[in-house]
N, C-alpha and C positions, 0 to 999 in steps of 0.2 A: 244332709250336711254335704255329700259328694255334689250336690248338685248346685248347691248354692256356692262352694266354696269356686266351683270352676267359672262363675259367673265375672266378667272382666269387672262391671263397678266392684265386687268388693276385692277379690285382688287388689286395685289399684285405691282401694280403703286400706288395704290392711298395706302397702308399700306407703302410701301417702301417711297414715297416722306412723309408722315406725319412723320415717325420716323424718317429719314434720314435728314432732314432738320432743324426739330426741337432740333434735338441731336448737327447739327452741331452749332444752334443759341446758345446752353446753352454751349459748349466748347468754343466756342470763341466767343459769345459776350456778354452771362450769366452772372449771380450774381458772383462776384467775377473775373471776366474775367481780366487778366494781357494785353490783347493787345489795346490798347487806338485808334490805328486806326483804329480796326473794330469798334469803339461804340463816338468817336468824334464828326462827323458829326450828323444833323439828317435824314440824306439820307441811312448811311452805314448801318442796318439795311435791311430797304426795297428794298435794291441793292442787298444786298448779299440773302435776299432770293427770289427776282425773280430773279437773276441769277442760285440760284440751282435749284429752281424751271424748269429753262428754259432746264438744260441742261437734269435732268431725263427726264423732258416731252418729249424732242427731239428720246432720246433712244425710250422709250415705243412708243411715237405716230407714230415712222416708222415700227414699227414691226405688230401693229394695222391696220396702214392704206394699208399698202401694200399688206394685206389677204383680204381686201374687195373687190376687181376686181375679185379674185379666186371664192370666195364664191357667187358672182352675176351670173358672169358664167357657176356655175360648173351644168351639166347635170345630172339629177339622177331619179330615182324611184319617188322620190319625189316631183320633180318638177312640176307636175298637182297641186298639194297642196299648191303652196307658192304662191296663187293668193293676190293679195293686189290692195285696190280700189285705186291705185293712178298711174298714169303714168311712165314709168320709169326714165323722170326727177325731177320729184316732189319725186320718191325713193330714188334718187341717194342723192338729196340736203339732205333730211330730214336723211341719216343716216350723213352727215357733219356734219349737223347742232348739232345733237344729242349728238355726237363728242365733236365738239366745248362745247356745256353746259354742259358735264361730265366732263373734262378736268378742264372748269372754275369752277364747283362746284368746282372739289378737291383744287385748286390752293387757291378761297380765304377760303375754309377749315384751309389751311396751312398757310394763312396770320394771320388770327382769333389766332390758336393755337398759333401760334409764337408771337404773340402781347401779349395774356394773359397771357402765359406762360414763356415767354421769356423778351420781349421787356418793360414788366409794370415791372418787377422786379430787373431790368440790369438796368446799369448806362448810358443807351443810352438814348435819344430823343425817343420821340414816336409823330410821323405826321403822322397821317392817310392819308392825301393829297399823301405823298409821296409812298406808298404804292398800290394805284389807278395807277398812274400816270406809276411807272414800270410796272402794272399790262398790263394797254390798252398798252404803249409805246415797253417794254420788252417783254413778255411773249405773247401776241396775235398774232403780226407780224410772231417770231419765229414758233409759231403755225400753221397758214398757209404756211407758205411756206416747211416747213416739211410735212406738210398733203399734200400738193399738189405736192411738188416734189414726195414723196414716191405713190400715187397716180397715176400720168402721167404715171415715170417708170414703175410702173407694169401694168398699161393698156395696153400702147405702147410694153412693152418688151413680157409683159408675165409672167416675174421671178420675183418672190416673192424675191426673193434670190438675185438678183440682185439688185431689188428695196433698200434693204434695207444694203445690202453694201454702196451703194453709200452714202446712206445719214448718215450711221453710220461715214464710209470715212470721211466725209465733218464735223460731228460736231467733232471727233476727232482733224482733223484740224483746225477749232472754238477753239479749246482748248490749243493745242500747239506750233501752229505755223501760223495762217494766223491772229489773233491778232496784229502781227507784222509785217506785210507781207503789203506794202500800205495803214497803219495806219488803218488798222481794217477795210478798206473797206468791204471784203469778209467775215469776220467773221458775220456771220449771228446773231449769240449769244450777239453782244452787246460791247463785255467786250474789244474789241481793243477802242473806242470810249469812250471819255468823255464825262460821265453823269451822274456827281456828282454835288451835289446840295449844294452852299456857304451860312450860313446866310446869307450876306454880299451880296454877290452879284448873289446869284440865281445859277441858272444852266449855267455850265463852256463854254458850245457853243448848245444852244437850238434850234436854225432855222437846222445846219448841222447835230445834232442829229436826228431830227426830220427827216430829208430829208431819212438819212440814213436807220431810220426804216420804212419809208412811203415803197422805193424802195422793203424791202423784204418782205412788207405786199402786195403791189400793184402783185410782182411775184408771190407770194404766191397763189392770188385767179384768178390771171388769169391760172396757172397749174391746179386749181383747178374745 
């Protein structure tokens, strides 16, 4: 965790998602906001931000993950020195793991900020339920299977560079075009799928939501 947190990409992930997201909550769903169907529901909120949340994390966690096979490998002078009491499965887990809980600190950082800052002050709902609920459902799933695809590839390939095309590739098309593409099957991000939350009647289809996120969480850790 100490080691990754000092690395400048995520620093300037975790400075880029705080201001980035937070900017976006007060343009459009802020005090004063003109657009009634970002702040309607009391879902639209905690959607729109683990969705932005989902998409930075995706950019930065394949550029991240894809230098950790380089960096375990690499040969050097120094290599007599980088003894460490632990196995090299218990190393490999523990830098994921570490991953994982820098990722989620920053994430409910950004839910915190955007709630006090945003959300208490704006004419939206404020459900903390619903906020949790994208959290594990939204943004974990996506999580793994970015770490893990960006991961395999560059194990298996070699290329850094490769690795991280692909998965760049893949959420671009999350983005503009496989939302649409067999009703959001493929979009790993979420946002082809219904799951928005009605007073009324709850969430719009929760067992196929659910199925939909299990599948890229279940891929996720098995590439992983």
């Amino acid at each position: 965790i100490k080691q990754q947190s000092r690395s400048w990409i995520f620093r300037f992930f975790a400075l880029f998602s705080l201001v980035g997201i937070v900017s976006c909550h007060v343009y459009w769903q802020g005090p004063g906001g003109e657009n009634w169907k970002m702040m309607a529901l009391p879902c639209s909120m905690p959607l729109v931000n683990a969705y932005l949340y989902s998409v930075i994390q995706s950019l930065f966690l394949a550029v991240m993950m894809a230098d950790i096979p380089r960096r375990l490998s690499r040969p050097g002078a120094l290599e007599s020195l980088q003894a460490r009491p632990a196995g090299n499965t218990a190393f490999y887990w523990g830098i994921v793991t570490g991953n994982l809980v820098l990722f989620g600190l920053v994430n409910v950082t950004v839910i915190l900020l955007s709630i006090f800052l945003v959300n208490l002050t704006s004419l939206a709902p404020v459900v903390w339920g619903y906020y949790l609920f994208y959290l594990l459902t939204l943004n974990i799933p996506s999580w793994l299977l970015v770490a893990g695809l960006s991961l395999w590839i560059s194990s298996v390939s070699g290329s850094r560079f490769l690795s991280i095309s692909l998965a760049v590739t893949w959420l671009i098309g999350s983005l503009f075009w496989l939302p649409y593409f067999q009703h959001g099957t493929f979009d790993y991000t979420g946002s082809g799928v219904p799951n928005l939350f009605s007073g009324l009647v709850g969430h719009a289809n929760l067992p196929r939501y659910l199925l939909h996120r299990s599948i890229y969480m279940l891929v996720g850790m098995g590439l992983l």
